[in-house]
SEMAR-948806 format. One record per residue (C-alpha): residue in one letter; x, y, z. Coordinates in steps of 0.05 Angstrom, whole numbers, padded with zeros to 5 digits, always signed. Layout:
REM SEMAR-948806
AXYZ ...
REM end
This chain:
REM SEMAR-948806
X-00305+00197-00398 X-00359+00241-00369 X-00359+00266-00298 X-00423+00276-00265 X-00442+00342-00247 X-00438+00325-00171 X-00370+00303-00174 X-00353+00363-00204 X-00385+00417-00154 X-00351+00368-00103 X-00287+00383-00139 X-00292+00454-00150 X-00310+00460-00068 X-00241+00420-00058 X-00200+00458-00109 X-00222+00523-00082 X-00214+00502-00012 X-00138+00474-00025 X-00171+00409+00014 X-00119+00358+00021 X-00164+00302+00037 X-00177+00302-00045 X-00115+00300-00061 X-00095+00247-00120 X-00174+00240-00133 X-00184+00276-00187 X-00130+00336-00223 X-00151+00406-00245 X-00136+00422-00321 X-00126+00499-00336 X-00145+00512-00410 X-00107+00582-00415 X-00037+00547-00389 X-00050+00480-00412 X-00017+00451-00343 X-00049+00406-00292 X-00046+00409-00221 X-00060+00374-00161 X-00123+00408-00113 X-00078+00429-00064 X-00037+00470-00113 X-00005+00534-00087 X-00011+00574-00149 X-00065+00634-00152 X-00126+00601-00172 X-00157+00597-00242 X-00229+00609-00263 X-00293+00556-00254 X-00298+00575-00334 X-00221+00561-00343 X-00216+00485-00317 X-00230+00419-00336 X-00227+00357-00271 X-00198+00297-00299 X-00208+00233-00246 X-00128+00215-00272 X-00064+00250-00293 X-00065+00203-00343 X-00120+00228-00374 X-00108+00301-00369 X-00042+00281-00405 X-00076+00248-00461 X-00115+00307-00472 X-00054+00340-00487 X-00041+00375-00418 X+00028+00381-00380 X+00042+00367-00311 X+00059+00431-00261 X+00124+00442-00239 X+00095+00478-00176 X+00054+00427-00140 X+00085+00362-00175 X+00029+00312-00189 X+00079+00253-00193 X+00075+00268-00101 X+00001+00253-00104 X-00024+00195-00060 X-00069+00144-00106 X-00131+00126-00098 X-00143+00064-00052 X-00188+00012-00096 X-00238-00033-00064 X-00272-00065-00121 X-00254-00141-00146 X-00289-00128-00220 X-00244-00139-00279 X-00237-00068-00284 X-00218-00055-00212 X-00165-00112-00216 X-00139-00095-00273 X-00125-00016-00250 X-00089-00036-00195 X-00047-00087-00221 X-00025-00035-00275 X-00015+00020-00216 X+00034-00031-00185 X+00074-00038-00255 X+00047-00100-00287 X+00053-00077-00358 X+00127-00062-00352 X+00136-00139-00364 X+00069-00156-00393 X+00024-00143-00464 X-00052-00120-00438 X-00076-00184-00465 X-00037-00208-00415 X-00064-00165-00371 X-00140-00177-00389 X-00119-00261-00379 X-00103-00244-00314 X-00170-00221-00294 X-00207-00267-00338 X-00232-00222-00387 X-00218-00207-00471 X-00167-00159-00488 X-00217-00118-00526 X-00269-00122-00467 X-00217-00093-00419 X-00187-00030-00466 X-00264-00015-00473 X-00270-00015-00390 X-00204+00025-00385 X-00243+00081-00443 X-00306+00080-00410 X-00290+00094-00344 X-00217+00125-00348 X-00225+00155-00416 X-00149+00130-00432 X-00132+00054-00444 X-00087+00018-00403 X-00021+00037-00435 X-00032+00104-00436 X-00040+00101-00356 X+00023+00064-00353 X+00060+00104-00394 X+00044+00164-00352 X+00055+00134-00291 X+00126+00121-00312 X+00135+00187-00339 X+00116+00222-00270 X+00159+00171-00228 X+00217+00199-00279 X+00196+00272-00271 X+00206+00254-00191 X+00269+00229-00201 X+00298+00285-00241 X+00270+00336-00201 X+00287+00307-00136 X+00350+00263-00134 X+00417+00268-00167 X+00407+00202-00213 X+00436+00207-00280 X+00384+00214-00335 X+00403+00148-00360 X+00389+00119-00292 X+00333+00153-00290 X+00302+00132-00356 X+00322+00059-00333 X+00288+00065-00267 X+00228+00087-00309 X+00225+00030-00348 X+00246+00055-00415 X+00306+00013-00455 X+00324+00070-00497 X+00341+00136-00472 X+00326+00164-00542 X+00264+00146-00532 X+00254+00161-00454 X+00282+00235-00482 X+00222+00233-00534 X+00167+00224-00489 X+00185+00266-00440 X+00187+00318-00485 X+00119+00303-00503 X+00094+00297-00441 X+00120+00357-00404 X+00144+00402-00459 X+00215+00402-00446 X+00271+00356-00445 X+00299+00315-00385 X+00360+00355-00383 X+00321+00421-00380 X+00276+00394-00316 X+00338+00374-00283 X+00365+00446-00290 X+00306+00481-00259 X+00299+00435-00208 X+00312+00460-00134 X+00376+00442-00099 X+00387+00376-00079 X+00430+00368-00006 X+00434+00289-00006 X+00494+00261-00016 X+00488+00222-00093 X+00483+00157-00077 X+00422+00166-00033 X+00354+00180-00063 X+00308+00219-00023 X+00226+00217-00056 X+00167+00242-00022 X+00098+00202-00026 X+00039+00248-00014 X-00011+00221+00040 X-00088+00246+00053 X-00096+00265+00119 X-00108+00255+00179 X-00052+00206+00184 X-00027+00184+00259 X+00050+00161+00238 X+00065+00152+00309 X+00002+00104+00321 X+00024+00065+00256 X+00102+00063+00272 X+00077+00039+00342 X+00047-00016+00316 X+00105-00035+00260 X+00154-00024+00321 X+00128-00082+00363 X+00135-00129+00303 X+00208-00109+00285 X+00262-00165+00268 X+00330-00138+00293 X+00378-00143+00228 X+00319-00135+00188 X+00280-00072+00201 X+00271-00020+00264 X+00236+00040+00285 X+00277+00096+00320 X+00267+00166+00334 X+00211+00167+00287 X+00241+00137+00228 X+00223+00063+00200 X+00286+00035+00165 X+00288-00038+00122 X+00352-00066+00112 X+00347-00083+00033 X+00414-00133+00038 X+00477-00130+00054 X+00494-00054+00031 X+00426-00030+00019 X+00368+00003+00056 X+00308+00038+00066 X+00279+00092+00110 X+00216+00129+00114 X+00200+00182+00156 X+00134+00228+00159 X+00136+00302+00140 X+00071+00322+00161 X+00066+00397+00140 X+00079+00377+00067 X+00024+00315+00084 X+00077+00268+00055 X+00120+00204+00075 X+00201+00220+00055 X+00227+00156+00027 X+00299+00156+00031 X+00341+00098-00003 X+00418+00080+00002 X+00458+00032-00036 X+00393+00014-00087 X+00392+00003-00156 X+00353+00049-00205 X+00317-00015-00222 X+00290-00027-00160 X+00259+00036-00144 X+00189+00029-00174 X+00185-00036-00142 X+00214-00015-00078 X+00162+00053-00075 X+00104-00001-00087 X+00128-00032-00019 X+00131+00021+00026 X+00058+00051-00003 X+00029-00009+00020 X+00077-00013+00084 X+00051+00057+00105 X-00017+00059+00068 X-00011+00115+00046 X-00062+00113-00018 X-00126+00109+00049 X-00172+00159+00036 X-00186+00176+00121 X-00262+00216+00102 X-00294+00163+00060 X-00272+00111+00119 X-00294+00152+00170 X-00357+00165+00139 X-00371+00097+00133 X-00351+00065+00205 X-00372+00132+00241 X-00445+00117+00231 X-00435+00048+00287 X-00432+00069+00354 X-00382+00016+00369 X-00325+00050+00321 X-00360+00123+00323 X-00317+00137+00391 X-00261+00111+00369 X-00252+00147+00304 X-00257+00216+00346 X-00209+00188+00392 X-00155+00154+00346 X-00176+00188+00272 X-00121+00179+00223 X-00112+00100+00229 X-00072+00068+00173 X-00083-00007+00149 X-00005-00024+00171 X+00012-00066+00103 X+00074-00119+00100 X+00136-00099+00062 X+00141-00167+00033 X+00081-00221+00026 X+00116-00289+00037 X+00149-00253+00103 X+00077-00229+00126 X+00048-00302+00111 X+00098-00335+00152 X+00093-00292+00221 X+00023-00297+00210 X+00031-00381+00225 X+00076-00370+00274 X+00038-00314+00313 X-00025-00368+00322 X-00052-00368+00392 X+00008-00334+00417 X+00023-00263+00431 X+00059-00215+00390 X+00130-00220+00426 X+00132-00285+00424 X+00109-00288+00353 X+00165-00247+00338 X+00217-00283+00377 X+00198-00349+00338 X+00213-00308+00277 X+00275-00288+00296 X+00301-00350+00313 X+00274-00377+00237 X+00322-00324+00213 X+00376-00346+00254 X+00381-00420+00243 X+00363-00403+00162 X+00434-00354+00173 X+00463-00417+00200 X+00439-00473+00148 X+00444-00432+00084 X+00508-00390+00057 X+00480-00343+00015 X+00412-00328+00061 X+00401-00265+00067 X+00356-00231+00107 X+00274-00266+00120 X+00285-00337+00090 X+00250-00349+00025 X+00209-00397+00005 X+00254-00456-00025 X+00292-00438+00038 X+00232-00447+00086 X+00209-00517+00054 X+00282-00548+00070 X+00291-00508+00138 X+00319-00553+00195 X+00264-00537+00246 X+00288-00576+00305 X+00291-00536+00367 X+00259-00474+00343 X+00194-00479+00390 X+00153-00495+00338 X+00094-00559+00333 X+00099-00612+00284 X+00032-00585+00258 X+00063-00518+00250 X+00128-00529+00218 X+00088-00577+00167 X+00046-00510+00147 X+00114-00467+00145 X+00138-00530+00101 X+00077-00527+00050 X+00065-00447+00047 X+00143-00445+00019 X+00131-00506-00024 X+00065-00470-00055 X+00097-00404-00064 X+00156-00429-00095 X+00122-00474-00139 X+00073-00420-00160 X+00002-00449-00139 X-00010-00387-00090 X+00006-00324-00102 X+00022-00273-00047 X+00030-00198-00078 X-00005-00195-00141 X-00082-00160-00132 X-00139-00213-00132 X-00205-00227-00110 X-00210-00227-00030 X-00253-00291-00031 X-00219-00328-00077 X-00149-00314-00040 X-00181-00336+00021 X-00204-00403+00005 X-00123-00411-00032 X-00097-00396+00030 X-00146-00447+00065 X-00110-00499+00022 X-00035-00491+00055 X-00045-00542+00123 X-00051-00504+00183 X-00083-00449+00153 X-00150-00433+00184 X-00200-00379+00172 X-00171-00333+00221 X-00108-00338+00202 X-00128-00327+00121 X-00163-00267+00142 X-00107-00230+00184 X-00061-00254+00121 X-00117-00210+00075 X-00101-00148+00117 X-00032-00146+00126 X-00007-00188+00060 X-00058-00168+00007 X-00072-00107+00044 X-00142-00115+00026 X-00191-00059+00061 X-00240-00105+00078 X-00213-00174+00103 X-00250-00182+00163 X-00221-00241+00228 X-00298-00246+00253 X-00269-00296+00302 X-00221-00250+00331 X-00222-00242+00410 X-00215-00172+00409 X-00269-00155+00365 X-00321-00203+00390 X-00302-00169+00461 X-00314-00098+00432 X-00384-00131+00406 X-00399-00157+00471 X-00389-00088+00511 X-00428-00055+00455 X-00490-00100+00437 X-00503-00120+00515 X-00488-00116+00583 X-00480-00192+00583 X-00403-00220+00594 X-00421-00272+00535 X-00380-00264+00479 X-00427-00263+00410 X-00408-00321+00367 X-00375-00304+00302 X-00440-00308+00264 X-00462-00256+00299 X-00402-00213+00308 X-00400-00224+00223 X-00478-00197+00219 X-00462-00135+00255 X-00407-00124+00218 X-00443-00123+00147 X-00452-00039+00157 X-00376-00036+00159 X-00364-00060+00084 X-00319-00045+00048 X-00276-00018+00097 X-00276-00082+00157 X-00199-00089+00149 X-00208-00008+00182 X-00257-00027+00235 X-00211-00081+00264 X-00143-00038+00266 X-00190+00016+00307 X-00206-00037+00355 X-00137-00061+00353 X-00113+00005+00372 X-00158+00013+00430 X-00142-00060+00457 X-00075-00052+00452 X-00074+00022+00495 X-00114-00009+00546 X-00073-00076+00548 X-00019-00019+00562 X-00047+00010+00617 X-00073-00047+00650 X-00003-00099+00632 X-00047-00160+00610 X-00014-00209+00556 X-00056-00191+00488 X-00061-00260+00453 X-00075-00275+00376 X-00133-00307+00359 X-00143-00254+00370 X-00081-00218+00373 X-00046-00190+00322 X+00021-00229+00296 
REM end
């Protein structure tokens, strides 16, 4: 694949400046060591004439590079995809592990194109095919694992998706030049005790973790997940669980888990990178919502906001019913009481009901309208029976109008469920009261709230990044709603 001169000078201005807000955008490929790196790489820098920019560490690898031991590549934040072509859908769904269970020509079915149409996509603008990104991506996650957690290598190799550790032993040596066993060995010390694995997930800054745990913190389910003395923890089951915690001077998230199988990490590190976000790329959103004088204030203010994603989808689907029209504590008191009486009516429940337990739920006395509990009823009906998927990447507009389908859900509603559940950057509530009051201070000195037409027209500049825009003016709602004590309602609100 050929890189444009621009991006390269770009690239060569980041690499020599160390600039973390590239980081996991493109690697730097030194011919005389035949290692690549990440930008922000300690090591003494090489010559312009001595590196090649790859825009993957994929592709480095297939051009028969190894990945440093120094600045670990496998830490590097991805990059955070807008696009809903074939292509675009397709990248991501392989980022999030889709060919560990599927053929590509699955993969291409998926988003509607031929097998040979997509491998010629993945070559043109990747200059690897899909299964050489996957198989790097799983080689990295195992070079993390080695390097940083006490896992045996046959764990390891497992958690990496490989059934035989002849051959996980075999590739690695390919790929990094050395055997498993060998990485382990030169590794630095590891302090945790072994059956907790501690992983770091490199961010770009600016990143405000307090703002985003602020905001996950007022939407916490007691028995389910908290936020305390800076730490976000998910109970995983009965013996299991999760915490994350930000390490700022290393510009990384530390991911520690307890009581998890090796099976479940890849899955698990999927989760919290939507949960925390932490593939944003801060400049390029600034950039584009700075230039409005409605978010340019509020970006110097509040820089570093994250899209706050939802652990699980079916979860973030059904707070999102129950938080219509109401405010966020009571939103999340009618949740907890779901989990209580689905405790009380099934044995085996466990944690946020799921959906075969939602469409049998006994909802008497919860709180909850007739019209409501007959949306719960039909969103766990439709997930269970398959007819609306809730995690896998897909077109914004064509989610939407799925959602639209399930009773009770409006557009509002779809659209809040495109932030949070598909974590999709721009998903855009245009009838949201908090953003059509932000228009109104901004576009007149009229108390008239613009209708959402409007409110939808202004918001055009903002593409592809709307999702962004509303979390600003979230934020800034939600400080003065402190300061002042006024109930903050959804519709807008934020469930």
């Amino acid at each position: 694949m050929d890189i444009s001169h621009t991006a390269t000078e770009r690239w060569s201005r980041a690499r020599l400046a160390r600039d973390a807000r590239f980081d996991g955008m493109f690697v730097v490929a030194v011919k005389s060591t035949g290692i690549y790196c990440r930008p922000v790489c300690p090591a003494p820098l090489a010559r312009e004439s001595n590196v090649r920019y790859f825009t993957q560490a994929a592709a480095a690898a297939a051009a028969g590079f190894r990945p440093c031991l120094r600045c670990r590549p496998e830490r590097a934040p991805g990059l955070r995809s807008y696009g809903e072509q074939a292509f675009d859908l397709a990248l991501k769904r392989v980022g999030e592990g889709f060919l560990a269970e599927h053929s590509v020509a699955e993969l291409a079915e998926r988003v509607g194109v031929s097998d040979r149409h997509l491998r010629r996509q993945f070559e043109q603008q990747m200059g690897i095919g899909p299964l050489a990104l996957h198989a790097n991506q799983r080689l990295l996650l195992a070079k993390q694992l080695l390097a940083e957690t006490r896992l045996p290598v046959t764990e390891v190799a497992l958690a990496a998706g490989f059934a035989s550790l002849r051959r996980f032993n075999q590739a690695f040596h390919d790929a990094c030049g050395m055997p498993p066993t060998a990485l382990r060995k030169q590794s630095e010390q590891i302090s945790t005790a072994p059956e907790r694995i501690e992983l770091l997930l490199g961010y770009r800054p600016p990143f405000d973790f307090t703002a985003h745990l602020e905001f996950l913190a007022a939407r916490a389910l007691p028995g389910l997940e908290w936020v305390e003395g800076g730490c976000w923890r998910r109970q995983l089951g009965a013996a299991a669980q999760l915490d994350v915690v930000d390490v700022p001077e290393r510009c990384a998230i530390r991911v520690s888990l307890q009581g998890v199988k090796a099976a479940r990490i890849p899955d698990l590190l999927r989760r919290v990178r939507r949960v925390f976000d932490v593939n944003a790329d801060p400049a390029c959103i600034a950039e584009q919502l700075g230039s409005d004088p409605i978010l340019q204030r509020l970006l110097q203010v509040q820089p570093g906001l994250r899209l706050p994603g939802m652990f699980d989808g079916f979860e973030g689907a059904v707070r999102a019913i129950l938080g219509q029209q109401i405010s966020v504590a009571a939103a999340r008191t009618l949740a907890i009481r779901l989990m209580t009486r689905c405790a009380e009516q099934f044995a085996d429940a466990e944690g946020f009901p799921r959906p075969a337990e939602l469409a049998e739920l006994d909802f008497d006395g919860l709180g909850l309208t007739s019209q409501r509990v007959n949306s719960l009823r039909s969103l766990g009906r439709a997930v269970a029976e398959g007819s609306l998927d809730l995690e896998a990447p897909q077109p914004l507009s064509d989610w939407l109008a799925q959602c639209q389908q399930v009773p009770g859900i409006g557009p509002w509603t779809a659209a809040y469920m495109g932030m949070r559940v598909l974590h999709h950057p721009d998903a855009f509530p245009g009838g949201d009261l908090v953003v059509r009051k932000a228009m109104a201070r901004a576009l007149s000195a009229s108390a008239m709230l613009p209708n959402e037409r409007r409110v939808r027209q202004h918001a055009e500049a903002w593409r592809p990044w709307r999702a962004y825009a509303v979390i600003q003016l979230w934020r800034a709602q939600s400080e003065s709603a402190s300061a002042n004590k006024p109930s903050v309602k959804s519709k807008g609100g934020q469930p």
